[in-house]
C-alpha positions in Angstrom: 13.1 -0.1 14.0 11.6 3.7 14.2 8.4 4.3 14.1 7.3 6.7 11.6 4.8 9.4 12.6 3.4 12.3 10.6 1.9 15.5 11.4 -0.7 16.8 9.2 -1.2 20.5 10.7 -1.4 24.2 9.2 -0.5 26.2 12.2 3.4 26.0 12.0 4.3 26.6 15.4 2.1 23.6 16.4 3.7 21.5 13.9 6.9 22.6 14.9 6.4 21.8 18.5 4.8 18.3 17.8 7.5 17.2 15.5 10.1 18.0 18.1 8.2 16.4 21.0 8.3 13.4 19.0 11.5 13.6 17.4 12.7 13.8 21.4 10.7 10.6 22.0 12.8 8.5 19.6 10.0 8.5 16.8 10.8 9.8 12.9 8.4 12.8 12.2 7.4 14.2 9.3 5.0 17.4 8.8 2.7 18.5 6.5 0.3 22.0 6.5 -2.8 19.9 4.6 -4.2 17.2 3.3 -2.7 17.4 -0.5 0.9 17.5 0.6 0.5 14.4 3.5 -1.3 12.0 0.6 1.7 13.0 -2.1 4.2 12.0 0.5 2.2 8.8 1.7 2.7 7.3 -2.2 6.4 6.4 -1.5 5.9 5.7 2.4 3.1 5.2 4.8 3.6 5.9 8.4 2.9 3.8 11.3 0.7 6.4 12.7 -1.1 9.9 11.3 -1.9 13.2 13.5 -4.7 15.1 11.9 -5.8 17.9 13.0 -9.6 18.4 11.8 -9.5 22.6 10.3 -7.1 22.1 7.4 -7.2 23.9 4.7 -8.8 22.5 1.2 -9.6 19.2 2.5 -10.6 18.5 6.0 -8.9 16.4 8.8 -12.3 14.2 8.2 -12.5 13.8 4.8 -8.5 13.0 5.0 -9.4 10.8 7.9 -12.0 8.6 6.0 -9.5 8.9 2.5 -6.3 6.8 4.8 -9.2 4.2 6.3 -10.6 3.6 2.9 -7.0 3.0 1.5 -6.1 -0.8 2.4 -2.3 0.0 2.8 -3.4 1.9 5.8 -4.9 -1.1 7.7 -2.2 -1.1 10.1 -1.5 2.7 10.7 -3.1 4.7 13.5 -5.0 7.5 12.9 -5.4 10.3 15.7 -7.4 13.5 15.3 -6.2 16.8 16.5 -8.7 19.9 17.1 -10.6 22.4 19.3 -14.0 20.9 18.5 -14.8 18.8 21.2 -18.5 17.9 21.4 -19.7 14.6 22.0 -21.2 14.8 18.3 -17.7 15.8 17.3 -15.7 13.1 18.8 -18.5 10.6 17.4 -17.7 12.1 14.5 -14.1 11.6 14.2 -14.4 8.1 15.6 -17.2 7.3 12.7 -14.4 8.6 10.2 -11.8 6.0 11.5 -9.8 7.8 14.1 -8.6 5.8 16.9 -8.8 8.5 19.2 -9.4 12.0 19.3 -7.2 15.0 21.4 -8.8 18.1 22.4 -7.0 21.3 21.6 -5.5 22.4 24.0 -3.7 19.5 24.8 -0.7 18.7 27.1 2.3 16.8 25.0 2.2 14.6 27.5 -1.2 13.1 27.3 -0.6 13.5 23.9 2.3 11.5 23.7 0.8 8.8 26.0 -2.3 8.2 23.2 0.2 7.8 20.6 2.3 5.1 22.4 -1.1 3.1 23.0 -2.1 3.2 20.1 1.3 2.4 18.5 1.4 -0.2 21.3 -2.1 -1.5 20.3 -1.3 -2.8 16.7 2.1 -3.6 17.8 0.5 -6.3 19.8 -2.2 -7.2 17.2 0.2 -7.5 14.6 2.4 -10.0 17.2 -1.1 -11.9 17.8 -1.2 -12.8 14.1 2.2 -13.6 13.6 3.0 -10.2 11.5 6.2 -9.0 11.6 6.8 -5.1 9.3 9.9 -3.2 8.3 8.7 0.1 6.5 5.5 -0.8 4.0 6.8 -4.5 3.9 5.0 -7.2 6.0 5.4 -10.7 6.1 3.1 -13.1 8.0 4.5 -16.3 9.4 0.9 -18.0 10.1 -0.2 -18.1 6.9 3.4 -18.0 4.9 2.8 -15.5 2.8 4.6 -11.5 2.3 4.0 -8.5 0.4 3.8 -4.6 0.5 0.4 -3.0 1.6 -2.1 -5.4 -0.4 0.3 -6.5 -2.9 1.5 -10.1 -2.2 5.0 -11.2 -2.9 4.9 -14.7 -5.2 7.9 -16.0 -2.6 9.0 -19.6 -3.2 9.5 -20.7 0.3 13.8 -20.1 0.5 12.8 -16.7 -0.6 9.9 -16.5 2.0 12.7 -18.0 5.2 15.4 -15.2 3.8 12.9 -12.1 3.8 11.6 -13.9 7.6 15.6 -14.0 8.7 16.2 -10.5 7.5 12.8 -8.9 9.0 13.9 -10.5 12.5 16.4 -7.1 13.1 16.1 -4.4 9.8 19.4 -3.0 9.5 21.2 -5.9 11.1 23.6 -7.5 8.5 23.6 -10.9 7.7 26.6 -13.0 6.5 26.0 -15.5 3.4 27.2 -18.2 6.0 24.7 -17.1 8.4 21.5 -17.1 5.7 22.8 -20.2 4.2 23.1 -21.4 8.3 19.2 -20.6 8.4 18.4 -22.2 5.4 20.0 -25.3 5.2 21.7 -25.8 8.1 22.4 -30.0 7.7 23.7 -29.7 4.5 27.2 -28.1 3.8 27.4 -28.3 -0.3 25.3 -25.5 -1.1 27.6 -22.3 -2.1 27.4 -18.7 -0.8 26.6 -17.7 -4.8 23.0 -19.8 -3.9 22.5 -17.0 -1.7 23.2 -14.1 -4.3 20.7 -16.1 -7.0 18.0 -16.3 -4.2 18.2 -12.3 -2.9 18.2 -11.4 -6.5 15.1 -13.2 -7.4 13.7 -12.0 -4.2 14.5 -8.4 -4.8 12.7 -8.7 -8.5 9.8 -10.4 -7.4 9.3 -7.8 -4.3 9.6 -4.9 -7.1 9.8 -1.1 -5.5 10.4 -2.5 -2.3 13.3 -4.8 -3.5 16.2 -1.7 -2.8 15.1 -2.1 1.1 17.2 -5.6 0.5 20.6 -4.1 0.5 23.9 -5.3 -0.4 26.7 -5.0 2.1 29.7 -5.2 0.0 32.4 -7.6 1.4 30.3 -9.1 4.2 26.6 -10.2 3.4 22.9 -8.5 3.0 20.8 -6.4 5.5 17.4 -5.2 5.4 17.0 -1.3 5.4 15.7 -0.6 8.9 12.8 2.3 9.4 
């Protein structure tokens, strides 16, 4: 699955150069030139990770900083500030706001790129501590049988709850009806394929605007939109 980064920066040829230094490392970028335009985007999708750099224009890197921490969907995303300032009060600062870790301008892209894989790295694990598994904004936890999107939960019976699991083990990967009905009810060869179509489609209502990520392959099965 890609990892989903974005850049919230107003001088363009930074942005630029970021965006391709992590487009290069296999990461999906997306950049923004303040604070307005990154929270409009982050409605329909939050990334796994936010670069701020602290002098934007309108609001500040800060103030955008403490807006993502206070916002519960963005319990799992790291946040990294970007800027020239770099007192000890000013690091303090950033950390206070909710930043996991701070970059003096000017940086080298590689250092840079290094903080962003730990700290990608670092919820990664956290996530596989607790038994989390995500694709996009959609999260299901296996420890305490329970899914949803940000801090909405998914009412799942539990053959919805084992199909979303199955599909979330490789987003993108398609799935046969033989194969989910294999993973379902594996001892008992009765139940028909059209179980499997009633199931994804209550599944798909109950998960509401994240029920398109369950998508029909026409001819063959169902796959979970990867990224």
């Amino acid at each position: 699955m890609t990892q989903r980064i974005a850049v919230v920066e107003d001088e363009p040829d930074i942005l630029e150069a970021l965006c391709y230094a992590l487009g290069r490392e296999g990461y999906e970028c997306a950049g923004f030139p303040d604070g307005a335009a990154a929270l409009l985007a982050f409605r329909d999708r939050v990334p796994d990770l936010v670069i701020i750099d602290w002098m934007l224009p309108g609001m500040s890197g800060i103030d955008l900083c403490r807006i993502l921490r206070g916002d519960q969907r963005f319990g799992r995303a790291g946040l990294l500030i970007l800027t020239a300032r770099g007192t000890e009060m000013d690091v303090v600062t950033g950390l206070n706001a909710g930043a996991d870790d701070y970059v003096i301008k000017p940086f080298r892209h590689r250092e840079l790129l290094a903080r962003v894989k730990a700290i990608l790295r670092r919820y990664a694990t956290a996530d596989q501590a607790q038994g989390i598994k995500r694709a996009g904004d959609v999260w299901i936890d296996t420890t305490s049988y329970r899914a949803g999107s940000g801090d909405v939960v998914f009412d799942f019976t539990p053959t919805e709850f084992k199909i979303l699991d199955l599909l979330l083990r490789h987003p993108g990967r398609v799935y046969t009806r033989g194969q989910i009905l294999n993973n379902l009810w594996p001892e008992d060869k009765a139940v028909e394929d059209r179980a499997v179509d009633v199931h994804i489609a209550r599944l798909r209502e109950k998960m509401g605007r994240q029920g398109p990520m369950v998508e029909t392959v026409r001819g063959v099965g169902y796959r979970l939109k990867g990224g």
